[in-house]
N, C-alpha and C positions, 0 to 999 in steps of 0.2 A: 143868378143869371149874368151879373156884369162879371165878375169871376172867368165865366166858361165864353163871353163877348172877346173880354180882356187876351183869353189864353188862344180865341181863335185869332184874331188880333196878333199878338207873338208871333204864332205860327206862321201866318203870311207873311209877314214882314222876315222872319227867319228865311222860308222855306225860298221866297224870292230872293234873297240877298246868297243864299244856298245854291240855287241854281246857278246865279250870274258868275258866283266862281269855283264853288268845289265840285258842281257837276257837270259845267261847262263841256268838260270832253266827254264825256258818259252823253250826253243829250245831244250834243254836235254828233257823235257815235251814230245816234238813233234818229238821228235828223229831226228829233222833237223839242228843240230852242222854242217855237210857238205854242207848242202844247204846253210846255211849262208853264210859257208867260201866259196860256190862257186861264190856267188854274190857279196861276197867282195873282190874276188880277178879280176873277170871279171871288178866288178867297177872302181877298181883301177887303172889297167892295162890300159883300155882303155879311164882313164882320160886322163893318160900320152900323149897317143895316141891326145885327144883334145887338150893339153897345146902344142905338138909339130904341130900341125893344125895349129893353131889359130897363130902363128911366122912363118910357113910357107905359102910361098906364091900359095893357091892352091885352094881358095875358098871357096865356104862355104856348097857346099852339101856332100863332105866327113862328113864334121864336124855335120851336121845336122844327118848326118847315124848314127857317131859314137854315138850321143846323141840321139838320139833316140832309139838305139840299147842297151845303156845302164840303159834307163827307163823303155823299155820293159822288159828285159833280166835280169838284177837284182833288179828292181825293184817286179816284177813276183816272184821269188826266195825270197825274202826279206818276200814277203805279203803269198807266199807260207810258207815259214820256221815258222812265226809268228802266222800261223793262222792254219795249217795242211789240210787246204782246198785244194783238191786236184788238183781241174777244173782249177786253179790259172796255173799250172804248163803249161796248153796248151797255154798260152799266152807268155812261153818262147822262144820255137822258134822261134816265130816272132821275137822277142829281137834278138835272133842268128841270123836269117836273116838278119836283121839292120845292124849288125856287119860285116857278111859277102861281104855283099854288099858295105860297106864303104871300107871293103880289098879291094876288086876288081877295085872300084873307085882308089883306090891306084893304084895298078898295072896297070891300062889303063892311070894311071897322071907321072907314071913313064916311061912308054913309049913314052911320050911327054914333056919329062924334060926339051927340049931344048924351048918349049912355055909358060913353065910356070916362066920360068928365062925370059923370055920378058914382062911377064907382068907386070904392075906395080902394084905397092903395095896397099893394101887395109886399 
């Protein structure tokens, strides 16, 4: 799991640095500079989110939400900003959802803090 944190991790940090110059005119093109940056900042963000999963002890379908949520989610945004295709975009909120649902997953794993300090390590 810190592996697959680590590689989404990369990728944001690439696919940002990627946009701000080799695709610059492709996305200036399509007028999608902010769709980028919104899927490179969601990417990012919710790497972190998996590298802090993957050392805590809380299992593994947050971390499937969070990853999933951020294939859908910015990955959607990425293929949308690249391509101007617009149908691309209804495949975002299910990304949101993903996301969503991984919070929630949180907030019901925080309310049983004191089970998941019992369990053992994975």
């Amino acid at each position: 799991m810190i592996r697959i944190a680590a590689l989404f991790g990369f990728l944001a940090v690439a696919l940002g640095a990627f946009g701000a110059h080799g695709l610059q005119r492709v996305l200036e093109q399509h007028q999608s500079v902010e769709i980028w940056k919104t899927a490179v900042l969601y990417h990012l963000a919710h790497s972190v989110v998996l590298l802090v999963l993957s050392c805590w002890n809380a299992g593994r379908r947050p971390f499937y939400f969070f990853a999933g949520g951020i294939v859908l989610f910015s990955g959607s945004l990425y293929a949308l900003a690249l391509t101007g295709i617009k149908w691309l975009g209804a495949i975002t909120p299910l990304g949101g959802l993903l996301l969503l649902v991984g919070w929630a997953y949180l907030i019901l794993l925080g309310a049983n803090a004191d089970k998941i300090a019992e369990r053992p390590p994975r």
